[in-house]
C-alpha positions in Angstrom: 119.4 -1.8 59.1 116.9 -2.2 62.3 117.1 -5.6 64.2 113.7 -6.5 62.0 114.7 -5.8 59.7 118.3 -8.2 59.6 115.7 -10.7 61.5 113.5 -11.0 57.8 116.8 -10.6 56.0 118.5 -13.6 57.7 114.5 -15.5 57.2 114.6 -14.6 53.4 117.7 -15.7 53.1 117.4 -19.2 54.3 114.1 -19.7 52.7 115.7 -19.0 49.4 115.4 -21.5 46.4 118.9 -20.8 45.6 122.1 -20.7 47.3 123.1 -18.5 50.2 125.9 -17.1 48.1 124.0 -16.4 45.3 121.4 -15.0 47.2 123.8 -12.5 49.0 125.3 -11.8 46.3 121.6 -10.6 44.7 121.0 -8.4 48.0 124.6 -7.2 47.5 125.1 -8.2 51.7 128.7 -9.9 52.5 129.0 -12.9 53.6 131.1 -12.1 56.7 127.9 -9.7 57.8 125.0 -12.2 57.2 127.1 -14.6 58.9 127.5 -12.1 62.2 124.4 -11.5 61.9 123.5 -14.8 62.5 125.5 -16.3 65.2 124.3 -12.7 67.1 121.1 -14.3 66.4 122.2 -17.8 68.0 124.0 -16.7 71.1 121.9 -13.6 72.3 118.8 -14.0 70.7 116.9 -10.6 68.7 119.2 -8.1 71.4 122.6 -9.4 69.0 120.9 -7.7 66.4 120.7 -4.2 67.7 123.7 -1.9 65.8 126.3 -1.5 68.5 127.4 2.1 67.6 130.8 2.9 69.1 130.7 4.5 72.3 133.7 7.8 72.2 134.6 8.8 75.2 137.0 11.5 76.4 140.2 11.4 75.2 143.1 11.2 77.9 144.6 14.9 77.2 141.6 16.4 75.9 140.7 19.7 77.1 138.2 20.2 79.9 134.9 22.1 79.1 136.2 24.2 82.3 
Protein backbone atom coordinates (compact mmCIF):
# COMPACT_ATOMS: atom_id res chain seq x y z
CA UNK A 1 0.00 0.00 0.00
CA UNK A 2 1.21 3.77 -0.82
CA UNK A 3 1.50 6.13 2.28
CA UNK A 4 -2.15 7.56 0.90
CA UNK A 5 -3.23 5.23 0.69
CA UNK A 6 -2.64 3.68 4.64
CA UNK A 7 -3.31 7.60 5.39
CA UNK A 8 -7.34 7.05 4.11
CA UNK A 9 -7.14 3.54 5.45
CA UNK A 10 -6.22 4.61 9.06
CA UNK A 11 -9.26 7.81 8.36
CA UNK A 12 -11.82 5.13 7.28
CA UNK A 13 -11.11 3.24 9.96
CA UNK A 14 -11.68 5.59 12.73
CA UNK A 15 -14.62 7.12 11.12
CA UNK A 16 -16.29 3.75 11.19
CA UNK A 17 -19.77 3.17 12.78
CA UNK A 18 -18.55 0.00 14.13
CA UNK A 19 -15.78 -1.22 16.00
CA UNK A 20 -12.08 -1.04 14.96
CA UNK A 21 -11.95 -4.85 15.24
CA UNK A 22 -14.82 -5.46 13.32
CA UNK A 23 -13.87 -3.12 10.84
CA UNK A 24 -10.39 -4.74 10.36
CA UNK A 25 -11.57 -7.71 10.35
CA UNK A 26 -14.03 -6.54 7.18
CA UNK A 27 -10.77 -5.04 5.32
CA UNK A 28 -9.02 -8.33 6.30
CA UNK A 29 -5.84 -5.78 7.76
CA UNK A 30 -4.34 -7.07 11.28
CA UNK A 31 -4.44 -5.45 14.03
CA UNK A 32 -0.73 -5.38 14.82
CA UNK A 33 -0.38 -3.46 11.12
CA UNK A 34 -3.15 -0.80 11.56
CA UNK A 35 -1.79 -0.31 14.81
CA UNK A 36 2.09 0.38 13.29
CA UNK A 37 0.62 2.11 11.09
CA UNK A 38 -0.59 4.42 13.29
CA UNK A 39 1.82 5.27 15.94
CA UNK A 40 4.28 5.80 12.47
CA UNK A 41 1.60 8.16 11.91
CA UNK A 42 1.96 9.89 15.56
CA UNK A 43 5.74 9.96 15.93
CA UNK A 44 6.94 10.89 12.32
CA UNK A 45 4.11 12.26 10.73
CA UNK A 46 3.00 10.99 6.72
CA UNK A 47 7.18 10.03 6.19
CA UNK A 48 6.29 6.71 8.91
CA UNK A 49 4.10 5.71 6.37
CA UNK A 50 6.53 5.17 3.45
CA UNK A 51 7.24 1.04 3.04
CA UNK A 52 10.65 0.69 4.50
CA UNK A 53 11.91 -2.13 2.11
CA UNK A 54 15.00 -3.88 3.40
CA UNK A 55 18.16 -2.60 2.38
CA UNK A 56 20.75 -6.04 1.41
CA UNK A 57 23.95 -5.27 1.28
CA UNK A 58 27.05 -7.35 0.59
CA UNK A 59 27.46 -10.23 2.35
CA UNK A 60 30.90 -10.52 4.30
CA UNK A 61 32.46 -13.46 2.07
CA UNK A 62 30.67 -12.83 -0.94
CA UNK A 63 32.55 -12.80 -4.05
CA UNK A 64 33.82 -9.64 -5.57
CA UNK A 65 32.51 -8.57 -9.11
CA UNK A 66 36.39 -8.44 -9.86
Amino acid sequence: MSRTEKMKFIRLIEGAEMSISDALAQCDVPRSTYYRWKRNLKNMGTRGLEDNKPHRTRTWNQLLPH
